[in-house]
N, CA and C atoms of all chains as a GROMACS GRO file, in nm:
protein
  585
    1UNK      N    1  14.054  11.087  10.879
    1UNK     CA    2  13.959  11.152  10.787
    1UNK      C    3  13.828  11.076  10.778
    2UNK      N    4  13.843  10.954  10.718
    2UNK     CA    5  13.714  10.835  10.757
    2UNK      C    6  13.616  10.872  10.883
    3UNK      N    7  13.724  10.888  11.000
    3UNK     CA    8  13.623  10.917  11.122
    3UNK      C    9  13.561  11.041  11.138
    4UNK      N   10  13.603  11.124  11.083
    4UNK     CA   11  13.482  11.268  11.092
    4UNK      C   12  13.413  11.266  10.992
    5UNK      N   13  13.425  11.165  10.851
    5UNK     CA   14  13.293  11.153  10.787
    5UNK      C   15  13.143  11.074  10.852
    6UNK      N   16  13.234  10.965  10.936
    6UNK     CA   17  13.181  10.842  10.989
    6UNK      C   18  13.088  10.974  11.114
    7UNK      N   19  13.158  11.041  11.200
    7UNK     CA   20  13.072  11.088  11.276
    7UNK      C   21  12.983  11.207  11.292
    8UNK      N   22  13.020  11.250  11.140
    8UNK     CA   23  12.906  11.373  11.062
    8UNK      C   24  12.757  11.290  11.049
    9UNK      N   25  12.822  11.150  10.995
    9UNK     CA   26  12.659  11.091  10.999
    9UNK      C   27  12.623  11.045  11.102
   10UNK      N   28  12.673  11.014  11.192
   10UNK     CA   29  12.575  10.966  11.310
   10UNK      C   30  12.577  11.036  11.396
   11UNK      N   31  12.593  11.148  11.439
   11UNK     CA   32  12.509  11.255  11.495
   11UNK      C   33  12.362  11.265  11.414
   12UNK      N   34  12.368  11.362  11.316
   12UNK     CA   35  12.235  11.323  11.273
   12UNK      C   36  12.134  11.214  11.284
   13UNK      N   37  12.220  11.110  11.294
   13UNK     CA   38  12.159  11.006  11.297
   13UNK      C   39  12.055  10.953  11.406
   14UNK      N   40  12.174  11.002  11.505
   14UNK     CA   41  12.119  10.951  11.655
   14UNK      C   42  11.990  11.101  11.683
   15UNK      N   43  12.046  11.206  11.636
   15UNK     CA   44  11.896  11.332  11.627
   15UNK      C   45  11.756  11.288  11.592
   16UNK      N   46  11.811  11.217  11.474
   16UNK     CA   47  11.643  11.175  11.424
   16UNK      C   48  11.616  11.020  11.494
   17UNK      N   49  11.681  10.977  11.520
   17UNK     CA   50  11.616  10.884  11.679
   17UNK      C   51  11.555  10.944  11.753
   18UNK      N   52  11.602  11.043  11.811
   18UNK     CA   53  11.550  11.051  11.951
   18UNK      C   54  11.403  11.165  11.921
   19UNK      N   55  11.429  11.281  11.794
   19UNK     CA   56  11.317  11.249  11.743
   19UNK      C   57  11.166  11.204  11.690
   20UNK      N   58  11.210  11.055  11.685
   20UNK     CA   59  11.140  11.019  11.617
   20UNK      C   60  11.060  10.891  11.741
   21UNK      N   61  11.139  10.910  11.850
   21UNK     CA   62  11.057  10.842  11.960
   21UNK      C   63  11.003  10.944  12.014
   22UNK      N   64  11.075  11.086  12.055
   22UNK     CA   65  10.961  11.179  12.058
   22UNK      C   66  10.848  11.159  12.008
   23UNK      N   67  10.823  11.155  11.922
   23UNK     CA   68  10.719  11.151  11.798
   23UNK      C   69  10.600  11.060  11.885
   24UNK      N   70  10.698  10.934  11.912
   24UNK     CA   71  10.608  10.826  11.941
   24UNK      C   72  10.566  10.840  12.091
   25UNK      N   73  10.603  10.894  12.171
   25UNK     CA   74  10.519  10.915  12.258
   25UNK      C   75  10.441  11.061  12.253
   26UNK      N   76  10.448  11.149  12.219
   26UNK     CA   77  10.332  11.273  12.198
   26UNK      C   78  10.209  11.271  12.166
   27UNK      N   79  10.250  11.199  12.002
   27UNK     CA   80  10.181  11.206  11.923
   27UNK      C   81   9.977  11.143  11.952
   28UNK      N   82   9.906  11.195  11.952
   28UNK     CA   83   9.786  11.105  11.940
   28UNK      C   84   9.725  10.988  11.932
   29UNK      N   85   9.762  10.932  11.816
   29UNK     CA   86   9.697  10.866  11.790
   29UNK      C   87   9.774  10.730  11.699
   30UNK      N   88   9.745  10.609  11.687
   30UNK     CA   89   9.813  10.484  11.641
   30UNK      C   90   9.880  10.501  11.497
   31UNK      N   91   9.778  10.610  11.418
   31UNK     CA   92   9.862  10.631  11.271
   31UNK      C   93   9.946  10.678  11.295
   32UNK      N   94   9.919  10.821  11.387
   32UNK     CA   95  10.073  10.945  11.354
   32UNK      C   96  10.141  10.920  11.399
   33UNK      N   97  10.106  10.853  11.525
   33UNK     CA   98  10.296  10.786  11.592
   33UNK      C   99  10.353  10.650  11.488
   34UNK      N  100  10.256  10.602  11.444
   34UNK     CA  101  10.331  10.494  11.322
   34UNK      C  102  10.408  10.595  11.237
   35UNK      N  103  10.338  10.667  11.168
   35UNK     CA  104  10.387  10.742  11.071
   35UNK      C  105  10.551  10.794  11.101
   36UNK      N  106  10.521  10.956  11.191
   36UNK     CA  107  10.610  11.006  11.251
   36UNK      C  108  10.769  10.903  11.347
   37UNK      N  109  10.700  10.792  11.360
   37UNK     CA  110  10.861  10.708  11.449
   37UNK      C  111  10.901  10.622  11.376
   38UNK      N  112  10.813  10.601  11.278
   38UNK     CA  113  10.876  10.463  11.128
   38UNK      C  114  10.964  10.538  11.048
   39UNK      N  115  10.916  10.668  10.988
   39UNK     CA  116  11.001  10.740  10.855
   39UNK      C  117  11.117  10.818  10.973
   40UNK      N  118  11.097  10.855  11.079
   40UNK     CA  119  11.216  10.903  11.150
   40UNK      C  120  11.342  10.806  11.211
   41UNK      N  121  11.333  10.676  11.276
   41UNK     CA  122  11.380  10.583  11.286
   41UNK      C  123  11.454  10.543  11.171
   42UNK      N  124  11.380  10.487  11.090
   42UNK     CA  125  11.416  10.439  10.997
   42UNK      C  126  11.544  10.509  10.931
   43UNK      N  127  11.504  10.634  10.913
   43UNK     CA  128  11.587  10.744  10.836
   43UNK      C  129  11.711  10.753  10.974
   44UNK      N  130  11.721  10.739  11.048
   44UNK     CA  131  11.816  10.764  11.168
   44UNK      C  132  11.899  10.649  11.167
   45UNK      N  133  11.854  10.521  11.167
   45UNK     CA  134  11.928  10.399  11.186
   45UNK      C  135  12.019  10.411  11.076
   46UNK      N  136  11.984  10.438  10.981
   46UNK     CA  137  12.063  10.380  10.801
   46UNK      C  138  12.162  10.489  10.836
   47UNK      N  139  12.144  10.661  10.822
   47UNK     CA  140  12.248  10.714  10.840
   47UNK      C  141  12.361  10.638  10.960
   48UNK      N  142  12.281  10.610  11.051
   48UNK     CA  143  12.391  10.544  11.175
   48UNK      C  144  12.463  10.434  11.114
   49UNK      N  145  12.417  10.350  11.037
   49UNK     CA  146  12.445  10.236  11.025
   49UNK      C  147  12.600  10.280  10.919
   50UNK      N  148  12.568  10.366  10.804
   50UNK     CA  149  12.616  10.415  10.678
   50UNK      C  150  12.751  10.480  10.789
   51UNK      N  151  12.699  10.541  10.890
   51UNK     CA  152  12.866  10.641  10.973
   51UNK      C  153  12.933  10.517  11.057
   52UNK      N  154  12.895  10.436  11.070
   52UNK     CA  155  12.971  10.307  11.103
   52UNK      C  156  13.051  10.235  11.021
   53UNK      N  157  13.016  10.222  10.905
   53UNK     CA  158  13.097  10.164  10.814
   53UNK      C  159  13.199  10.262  10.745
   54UNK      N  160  13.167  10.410  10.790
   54UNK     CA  161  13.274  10.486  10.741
   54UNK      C  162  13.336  10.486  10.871
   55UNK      N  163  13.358  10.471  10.973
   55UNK     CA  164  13.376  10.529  11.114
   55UNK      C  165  13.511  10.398  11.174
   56UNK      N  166  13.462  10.288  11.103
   56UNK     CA  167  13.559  10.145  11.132
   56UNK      C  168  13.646  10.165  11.036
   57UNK      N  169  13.804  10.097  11.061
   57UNK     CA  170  13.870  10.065  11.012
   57UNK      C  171  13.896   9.974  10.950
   58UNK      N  172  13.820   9.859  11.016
   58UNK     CA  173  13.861   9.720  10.992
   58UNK      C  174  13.717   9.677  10.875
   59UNK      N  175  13.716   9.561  10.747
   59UNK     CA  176  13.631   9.521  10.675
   59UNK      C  177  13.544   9.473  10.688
   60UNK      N  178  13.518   9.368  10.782
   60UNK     CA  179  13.343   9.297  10.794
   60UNK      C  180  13.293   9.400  10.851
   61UNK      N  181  13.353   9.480  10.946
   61UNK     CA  182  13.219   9.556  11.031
   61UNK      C  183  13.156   9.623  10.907
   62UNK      N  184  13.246   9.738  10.807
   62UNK     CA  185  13.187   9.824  10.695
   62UNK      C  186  13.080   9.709  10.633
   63UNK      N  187  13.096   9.625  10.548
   63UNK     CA  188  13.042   9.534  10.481
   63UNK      C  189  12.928   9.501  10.574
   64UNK      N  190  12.873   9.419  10.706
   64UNK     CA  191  12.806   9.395  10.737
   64UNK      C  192  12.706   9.514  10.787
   65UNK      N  193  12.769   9.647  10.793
   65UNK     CA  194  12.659   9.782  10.829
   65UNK      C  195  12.594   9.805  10.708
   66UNK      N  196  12.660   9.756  10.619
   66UNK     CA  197  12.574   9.799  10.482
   66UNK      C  198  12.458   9.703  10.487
   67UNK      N  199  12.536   9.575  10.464
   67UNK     CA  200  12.430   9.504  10.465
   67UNK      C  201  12.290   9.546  10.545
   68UNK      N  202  12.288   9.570  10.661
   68UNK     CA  203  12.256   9.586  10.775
   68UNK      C  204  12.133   9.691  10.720
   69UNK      N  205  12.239   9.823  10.679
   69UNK     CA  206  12.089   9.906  10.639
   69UNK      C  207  12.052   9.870  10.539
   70UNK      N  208  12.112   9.801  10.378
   70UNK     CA  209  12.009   9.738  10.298
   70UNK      C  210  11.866   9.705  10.382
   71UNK      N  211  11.912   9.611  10.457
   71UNK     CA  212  11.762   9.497  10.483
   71UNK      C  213  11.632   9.604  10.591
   72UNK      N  214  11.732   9.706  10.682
   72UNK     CA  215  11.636   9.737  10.737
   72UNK      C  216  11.548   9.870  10.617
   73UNK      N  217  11.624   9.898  10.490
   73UNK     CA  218  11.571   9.982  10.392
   73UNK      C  219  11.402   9.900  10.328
   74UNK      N  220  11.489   9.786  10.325
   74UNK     CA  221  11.351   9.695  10.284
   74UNK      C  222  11.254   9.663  10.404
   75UNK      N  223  11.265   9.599  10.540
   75UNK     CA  224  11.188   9.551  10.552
   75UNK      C  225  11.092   9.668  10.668
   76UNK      N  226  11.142   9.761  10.710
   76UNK     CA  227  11.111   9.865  10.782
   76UNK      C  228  10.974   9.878  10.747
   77UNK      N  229  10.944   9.946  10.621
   77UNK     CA  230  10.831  10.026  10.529
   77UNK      C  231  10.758   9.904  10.536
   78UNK      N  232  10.767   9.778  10.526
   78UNK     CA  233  10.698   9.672  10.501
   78UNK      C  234  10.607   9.615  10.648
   79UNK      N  235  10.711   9.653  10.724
   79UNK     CA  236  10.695   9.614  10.897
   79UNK      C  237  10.528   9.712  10.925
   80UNK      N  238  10.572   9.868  10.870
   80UNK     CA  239  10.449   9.958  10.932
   80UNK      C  240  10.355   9.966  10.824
   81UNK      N  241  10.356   9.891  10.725
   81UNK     CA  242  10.172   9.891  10.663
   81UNK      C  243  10.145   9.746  10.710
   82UNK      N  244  10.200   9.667  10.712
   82UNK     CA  245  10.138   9.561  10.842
   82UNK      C  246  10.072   9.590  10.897
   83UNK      N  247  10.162   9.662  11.020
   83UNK     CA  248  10.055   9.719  11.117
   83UNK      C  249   9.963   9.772  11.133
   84UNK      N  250   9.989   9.893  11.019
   84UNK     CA  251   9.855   9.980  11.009
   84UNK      C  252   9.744   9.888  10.945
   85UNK      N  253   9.706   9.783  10.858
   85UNK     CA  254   9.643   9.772  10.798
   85UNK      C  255   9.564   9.658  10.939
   86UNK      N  256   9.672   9.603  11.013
   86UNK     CA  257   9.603   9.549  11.110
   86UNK      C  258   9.545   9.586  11.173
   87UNK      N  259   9.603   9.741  11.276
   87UNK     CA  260   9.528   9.786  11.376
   87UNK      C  261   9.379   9.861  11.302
   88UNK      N  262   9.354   9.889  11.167
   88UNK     CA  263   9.281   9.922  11.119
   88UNK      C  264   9.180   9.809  11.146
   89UNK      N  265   9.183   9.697  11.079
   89UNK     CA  266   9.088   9.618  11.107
   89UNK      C  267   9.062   9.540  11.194
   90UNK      N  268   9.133   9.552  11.333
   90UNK     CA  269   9.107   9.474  11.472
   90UNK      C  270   9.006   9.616  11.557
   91UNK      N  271   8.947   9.727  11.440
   91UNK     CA  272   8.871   9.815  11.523
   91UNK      C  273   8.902   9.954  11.597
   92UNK      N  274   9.050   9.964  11.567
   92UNK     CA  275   9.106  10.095  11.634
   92UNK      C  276   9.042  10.226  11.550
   93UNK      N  277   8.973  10.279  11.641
   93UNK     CA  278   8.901  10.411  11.524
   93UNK      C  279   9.043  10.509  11.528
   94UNK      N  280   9.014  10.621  11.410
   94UNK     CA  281   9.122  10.731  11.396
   94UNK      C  282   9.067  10.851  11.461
   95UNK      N  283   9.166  10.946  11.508
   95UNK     CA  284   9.168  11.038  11.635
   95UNK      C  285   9.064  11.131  11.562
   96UNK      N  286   8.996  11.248  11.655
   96UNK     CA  287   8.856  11.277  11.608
   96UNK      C  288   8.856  11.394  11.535
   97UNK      N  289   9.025  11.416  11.509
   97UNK     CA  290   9.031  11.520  11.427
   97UNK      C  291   9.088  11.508  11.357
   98UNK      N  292   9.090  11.386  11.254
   98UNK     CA  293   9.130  11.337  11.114
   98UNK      C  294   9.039  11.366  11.038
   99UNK      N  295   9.128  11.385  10.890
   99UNK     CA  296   9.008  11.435  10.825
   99UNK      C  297   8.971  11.338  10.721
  100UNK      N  298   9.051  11.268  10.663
  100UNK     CA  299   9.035  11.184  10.549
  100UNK      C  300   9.064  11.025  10.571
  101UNK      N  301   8.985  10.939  10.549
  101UNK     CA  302   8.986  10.813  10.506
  101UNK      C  303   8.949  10.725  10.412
  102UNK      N  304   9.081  10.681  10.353
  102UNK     CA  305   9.053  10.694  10.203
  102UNK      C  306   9.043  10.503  10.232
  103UNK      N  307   9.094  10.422  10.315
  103UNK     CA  308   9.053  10.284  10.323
  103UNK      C  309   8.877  10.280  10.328
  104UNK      N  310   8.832  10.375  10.416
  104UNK     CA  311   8.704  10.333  10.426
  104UNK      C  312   8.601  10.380  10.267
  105UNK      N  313   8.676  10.454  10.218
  105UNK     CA  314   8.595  10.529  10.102
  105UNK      C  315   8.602  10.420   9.975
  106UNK      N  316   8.720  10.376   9.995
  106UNK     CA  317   8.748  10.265   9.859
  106UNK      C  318   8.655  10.144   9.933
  107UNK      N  319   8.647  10.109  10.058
  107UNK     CA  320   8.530  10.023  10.087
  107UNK      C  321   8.377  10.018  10.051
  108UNK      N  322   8.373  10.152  10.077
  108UNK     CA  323   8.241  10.186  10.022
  108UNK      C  324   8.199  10.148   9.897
  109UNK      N  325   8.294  10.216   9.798
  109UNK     CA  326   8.262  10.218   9.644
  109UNK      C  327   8.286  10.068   9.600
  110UNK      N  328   8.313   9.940   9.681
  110UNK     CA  329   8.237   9.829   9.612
  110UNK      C  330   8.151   9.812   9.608
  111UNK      N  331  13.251  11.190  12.279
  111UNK     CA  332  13.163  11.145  12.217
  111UNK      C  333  13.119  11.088  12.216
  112UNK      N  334  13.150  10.966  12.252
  112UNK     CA  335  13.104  10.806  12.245
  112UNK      C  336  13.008  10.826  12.342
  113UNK      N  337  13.011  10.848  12.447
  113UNK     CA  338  12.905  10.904  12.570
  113UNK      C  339  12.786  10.923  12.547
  114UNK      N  340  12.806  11.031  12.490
  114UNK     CA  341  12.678  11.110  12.393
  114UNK      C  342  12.582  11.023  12.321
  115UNK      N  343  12.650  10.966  12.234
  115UNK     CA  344  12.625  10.816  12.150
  115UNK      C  345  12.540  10.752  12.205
  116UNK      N  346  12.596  10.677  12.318
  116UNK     CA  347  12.506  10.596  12.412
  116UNK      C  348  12.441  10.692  12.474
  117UNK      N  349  12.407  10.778  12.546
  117UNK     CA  350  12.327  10.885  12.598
  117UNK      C  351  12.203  10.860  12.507
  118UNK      N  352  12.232  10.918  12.394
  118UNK     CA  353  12.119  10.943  12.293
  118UNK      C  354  12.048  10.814  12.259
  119UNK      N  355  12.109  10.696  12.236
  119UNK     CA  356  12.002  10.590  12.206
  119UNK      C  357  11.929  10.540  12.362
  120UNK      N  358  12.020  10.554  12.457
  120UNK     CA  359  11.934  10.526  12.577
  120UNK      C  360  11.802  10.563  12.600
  121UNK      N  361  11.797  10.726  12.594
  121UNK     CA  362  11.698  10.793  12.592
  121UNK      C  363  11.571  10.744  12.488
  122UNK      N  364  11.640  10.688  12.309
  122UNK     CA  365  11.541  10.643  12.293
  122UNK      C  366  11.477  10.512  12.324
  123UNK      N  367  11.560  10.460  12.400
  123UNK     CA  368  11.466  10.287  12.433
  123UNK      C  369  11.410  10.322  12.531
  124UNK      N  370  11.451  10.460  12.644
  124UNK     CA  371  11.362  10.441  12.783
  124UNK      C  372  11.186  10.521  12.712
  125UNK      N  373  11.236  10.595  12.593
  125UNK     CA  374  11.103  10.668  12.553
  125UNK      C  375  10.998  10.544  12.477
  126UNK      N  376  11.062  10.452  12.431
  126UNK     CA  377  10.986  10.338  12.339
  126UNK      C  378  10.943  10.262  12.476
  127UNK      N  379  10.989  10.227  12.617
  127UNK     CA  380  10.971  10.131  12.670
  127UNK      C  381  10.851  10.182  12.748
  128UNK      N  382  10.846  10.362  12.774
  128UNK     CA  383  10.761  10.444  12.849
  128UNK      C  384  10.611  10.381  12.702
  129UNK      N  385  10.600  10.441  12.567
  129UNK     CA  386  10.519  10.386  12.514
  129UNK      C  387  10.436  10.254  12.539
  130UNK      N  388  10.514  10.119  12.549
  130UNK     CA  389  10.549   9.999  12.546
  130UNK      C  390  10.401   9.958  12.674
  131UNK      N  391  10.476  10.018  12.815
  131UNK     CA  392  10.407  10.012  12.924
  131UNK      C  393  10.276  10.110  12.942
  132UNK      N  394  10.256  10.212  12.868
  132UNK     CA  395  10.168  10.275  12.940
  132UNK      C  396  10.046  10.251  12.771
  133UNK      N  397  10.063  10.266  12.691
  133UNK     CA  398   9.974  10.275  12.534
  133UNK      C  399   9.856  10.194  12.552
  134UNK      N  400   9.734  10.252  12.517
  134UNK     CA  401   9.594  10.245  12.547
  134UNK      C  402   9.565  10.077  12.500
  135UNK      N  403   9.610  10.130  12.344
  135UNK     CA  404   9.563   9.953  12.279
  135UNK      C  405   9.681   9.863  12.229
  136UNK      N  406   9.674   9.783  12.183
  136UNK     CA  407   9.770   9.674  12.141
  136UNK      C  408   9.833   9.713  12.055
  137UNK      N  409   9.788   9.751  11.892
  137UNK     CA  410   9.854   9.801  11.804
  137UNK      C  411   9.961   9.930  11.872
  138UNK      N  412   9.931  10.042  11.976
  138UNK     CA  413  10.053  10.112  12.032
  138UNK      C  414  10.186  10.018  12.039
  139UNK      N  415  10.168   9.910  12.125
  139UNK     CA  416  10.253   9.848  12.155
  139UNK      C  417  10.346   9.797  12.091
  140UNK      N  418  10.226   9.766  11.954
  140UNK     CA  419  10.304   9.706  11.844
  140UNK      C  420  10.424   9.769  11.792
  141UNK      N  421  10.362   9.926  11.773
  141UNK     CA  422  10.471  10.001  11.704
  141UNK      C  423  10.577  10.001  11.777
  142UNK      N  424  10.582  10.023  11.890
  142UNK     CA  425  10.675  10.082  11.992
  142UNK      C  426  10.744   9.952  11.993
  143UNK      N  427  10.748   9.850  12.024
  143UNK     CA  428  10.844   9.707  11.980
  143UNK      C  429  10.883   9.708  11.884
  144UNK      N  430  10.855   9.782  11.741
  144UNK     CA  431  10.910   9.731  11.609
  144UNK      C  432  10.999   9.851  11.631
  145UNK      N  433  11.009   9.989  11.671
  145UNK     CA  434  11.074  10.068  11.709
  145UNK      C  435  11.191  10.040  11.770
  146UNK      N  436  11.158   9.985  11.900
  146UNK     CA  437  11.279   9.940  11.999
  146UNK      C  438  11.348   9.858  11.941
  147UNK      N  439  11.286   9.769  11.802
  147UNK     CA  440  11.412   9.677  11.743
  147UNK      C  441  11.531   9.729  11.678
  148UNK      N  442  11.480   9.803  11.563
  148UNK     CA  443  11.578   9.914  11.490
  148UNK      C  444  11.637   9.964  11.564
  149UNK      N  445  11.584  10.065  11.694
  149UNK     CA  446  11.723  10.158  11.757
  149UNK      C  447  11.815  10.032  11.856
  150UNK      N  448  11.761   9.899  11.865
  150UNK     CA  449  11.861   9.803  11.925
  150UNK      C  450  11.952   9.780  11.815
  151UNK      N  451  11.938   9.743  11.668
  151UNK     CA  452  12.026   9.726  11.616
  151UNK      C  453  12.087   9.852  11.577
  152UNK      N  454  12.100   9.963  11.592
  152UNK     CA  455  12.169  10.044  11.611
  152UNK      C  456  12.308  10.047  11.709
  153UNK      N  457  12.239   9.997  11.840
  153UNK     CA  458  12.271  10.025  11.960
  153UNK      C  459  12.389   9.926  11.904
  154UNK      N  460  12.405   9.784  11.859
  154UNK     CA  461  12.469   9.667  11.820
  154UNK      C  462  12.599   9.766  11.745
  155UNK      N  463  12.517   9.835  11.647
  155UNK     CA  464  12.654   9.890  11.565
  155UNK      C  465  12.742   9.986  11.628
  156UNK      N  466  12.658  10.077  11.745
  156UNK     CA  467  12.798  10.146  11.822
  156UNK      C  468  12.886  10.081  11.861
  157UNK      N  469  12.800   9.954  11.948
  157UNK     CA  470  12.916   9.842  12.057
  157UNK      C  471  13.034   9.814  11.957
  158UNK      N  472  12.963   9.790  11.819
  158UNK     CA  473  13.046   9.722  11.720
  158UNK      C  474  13.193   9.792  11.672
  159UNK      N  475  13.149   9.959  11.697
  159UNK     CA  476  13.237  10.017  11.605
  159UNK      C  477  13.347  10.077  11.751
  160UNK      N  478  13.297  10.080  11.838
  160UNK     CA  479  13.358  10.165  11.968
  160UNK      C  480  13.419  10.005  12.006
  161UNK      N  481  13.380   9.879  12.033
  161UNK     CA  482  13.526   9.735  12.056
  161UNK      C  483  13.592   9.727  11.936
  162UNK      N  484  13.540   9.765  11.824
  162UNK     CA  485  13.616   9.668  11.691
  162UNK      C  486  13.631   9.546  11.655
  163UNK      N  487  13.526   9.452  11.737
  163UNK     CA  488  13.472   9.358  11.721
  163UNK      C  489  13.389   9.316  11.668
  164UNK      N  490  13.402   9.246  11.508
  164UNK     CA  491  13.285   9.217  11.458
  164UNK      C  492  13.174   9.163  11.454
  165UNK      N  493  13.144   9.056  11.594
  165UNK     CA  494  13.017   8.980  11.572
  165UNK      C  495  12.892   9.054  11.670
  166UNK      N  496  12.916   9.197  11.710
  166UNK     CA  497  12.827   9.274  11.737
  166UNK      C  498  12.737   9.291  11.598
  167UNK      N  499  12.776   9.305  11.532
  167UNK     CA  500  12.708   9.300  11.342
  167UNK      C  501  12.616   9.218  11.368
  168UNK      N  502  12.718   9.089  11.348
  168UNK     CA  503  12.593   8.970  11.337
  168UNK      C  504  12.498   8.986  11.394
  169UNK      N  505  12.505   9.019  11.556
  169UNK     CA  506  12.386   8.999  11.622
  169UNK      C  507  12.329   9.112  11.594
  170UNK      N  508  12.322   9.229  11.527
  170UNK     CA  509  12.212   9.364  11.458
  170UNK      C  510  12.167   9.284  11.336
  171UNK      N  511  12.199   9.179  11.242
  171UNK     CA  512  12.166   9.096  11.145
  171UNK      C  513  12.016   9.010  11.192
  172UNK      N  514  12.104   8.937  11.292
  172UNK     CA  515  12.012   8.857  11.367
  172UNK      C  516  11.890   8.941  11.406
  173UNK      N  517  11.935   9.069  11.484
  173UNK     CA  518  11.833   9.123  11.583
  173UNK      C  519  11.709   9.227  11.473
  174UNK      N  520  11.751   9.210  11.349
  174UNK     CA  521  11.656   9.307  11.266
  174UNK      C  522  11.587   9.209  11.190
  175UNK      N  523  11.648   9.076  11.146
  175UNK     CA  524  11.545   8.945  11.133
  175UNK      C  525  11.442   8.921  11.215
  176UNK      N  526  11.466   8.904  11.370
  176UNK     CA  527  11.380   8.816  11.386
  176UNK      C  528  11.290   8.941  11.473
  177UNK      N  529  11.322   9.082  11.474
  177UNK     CA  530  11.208   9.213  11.494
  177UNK      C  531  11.098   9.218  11.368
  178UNK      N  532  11.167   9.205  11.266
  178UNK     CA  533  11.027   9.160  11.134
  178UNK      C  534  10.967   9.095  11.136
  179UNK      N  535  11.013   8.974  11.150
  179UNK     CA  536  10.977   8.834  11.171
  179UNK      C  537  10.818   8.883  11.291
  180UNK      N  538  10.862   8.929  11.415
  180UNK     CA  539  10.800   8.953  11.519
  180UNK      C  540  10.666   9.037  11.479
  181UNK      N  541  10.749   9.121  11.411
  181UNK     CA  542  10.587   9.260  11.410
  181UNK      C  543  10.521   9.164  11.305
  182UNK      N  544  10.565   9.109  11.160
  182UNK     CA  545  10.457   9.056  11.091
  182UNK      C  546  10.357   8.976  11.136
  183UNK      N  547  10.410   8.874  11.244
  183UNK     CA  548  10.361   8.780  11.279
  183UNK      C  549  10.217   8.894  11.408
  184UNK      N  550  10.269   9.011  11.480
  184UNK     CA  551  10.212   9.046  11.567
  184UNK      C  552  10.060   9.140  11.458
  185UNK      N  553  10.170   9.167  11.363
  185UNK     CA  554   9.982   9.216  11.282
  185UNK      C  555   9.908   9.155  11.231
  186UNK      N  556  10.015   9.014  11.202
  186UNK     CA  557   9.887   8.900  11.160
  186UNK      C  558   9.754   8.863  11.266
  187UNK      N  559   9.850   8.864  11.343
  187UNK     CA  560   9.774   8.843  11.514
  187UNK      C  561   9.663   8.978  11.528
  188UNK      N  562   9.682   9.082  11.490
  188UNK     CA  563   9.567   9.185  11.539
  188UNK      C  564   9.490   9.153  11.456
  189UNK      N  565   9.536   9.132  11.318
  189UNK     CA  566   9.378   9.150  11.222
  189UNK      C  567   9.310   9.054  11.211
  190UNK      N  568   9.346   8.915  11.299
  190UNK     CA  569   9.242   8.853  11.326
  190UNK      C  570   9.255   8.739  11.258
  191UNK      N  571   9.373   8.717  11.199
  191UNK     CA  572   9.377   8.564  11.083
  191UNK      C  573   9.454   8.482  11.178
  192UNK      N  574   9.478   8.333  11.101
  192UNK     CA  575   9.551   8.265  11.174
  192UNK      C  576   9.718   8.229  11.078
  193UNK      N  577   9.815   8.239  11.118
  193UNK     CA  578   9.893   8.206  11.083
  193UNK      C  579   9.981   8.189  10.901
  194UNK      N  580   9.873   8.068  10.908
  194UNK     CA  581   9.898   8.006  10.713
  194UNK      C  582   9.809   8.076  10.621
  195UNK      N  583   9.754   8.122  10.637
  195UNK     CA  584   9.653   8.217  10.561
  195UNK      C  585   9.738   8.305  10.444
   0.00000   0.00000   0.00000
């Protein structure tokens, strides 16, 4: 029983992987593939991680998948405004059919 | 099933590695490495759950440490600071 809960979630799981690297190669431009392969990934791994610990029998593996997606819950989101805030200011302009930039507007208004 | 499993994450490291090699500027690259870390520790938890061997874990522990570790340090590096800052 465990194992067809365990592999209800990681199907999905592994969907929004592949997904969400889709994403990352199509996509335009340095935001939307950040955007689109961080919140898809992200969201793909944890379910995977969550159908593993239902999917095992045995205790450290469950316990350490949790753990596992705890940390990547935290440090994921943290990993891609890094980036963005870097590639923003090492000069990468945004694709030419964006419409809003709200970093450069709050720059302004000092 | 299990097939499938591995099928499907394959596909996504050969699509992150296609990014990896061909992406215009640096920050591409960036993403696409912090990418390939997560679906590796993924990859850790199938091995983990398809042997029943637990220190495949550890090393998705290990391998999602020191992918943070990596990208922070790699955007510190784009925006131009040094290190202790």
């Amino acid at each position: 029983m465990s194992e067809i809960i365990g592999y209800i979630l990681i199907i999905p799981g592994i969907l929004f992987n592949i997904f969400g690297c889709i994403g990352l190669v199509r996509f335009p431009d340095v935001y939307n593939r950040l955007q689109a392969s961080t919140k898809c990934v992200t969201l793909g791994t944890i379910l995977l991680l969550i159908g593993v610990a239902f999917a095992s029998h045995t205790g450290p593996i469950s316990a350490k998948a949790v753990i596992c997606a705890v940390f990547i819950l935290i440090t994921s989101p943290t990993g891609a405004h890094a980036i963005a805030k870097g590639s923003y200011l090492s000069g990468v302009k945004l694709w030419d059919k964006s419409v809003v930039d709200k970093y450069a507007e709050q720059n302004k208004q000092k | 099933m299990v097939t499938l499993f591995y099928i499907g994450l394959f596909l996504c490291c050969f699509l992150c590695l296609y990014r990896i090699g061909r992406g215009p500027t640096a920050p591409d690259r960036t993403v696409a490495i912090d990418i390939l870390g997560i679906v590796i520790v993924g990859f850790c938890a199938i091995q983990g759950m398809v042997t029943g061997k637990d220190f495949y874990l550890n090393i998705a522990l290990a391998w999602a440490l020191l992918s943070f570790i990596g990208t922070i340090a790699l955007s510190k590096f784009l925006e131009g600071r040094s290190f202790d800052e």
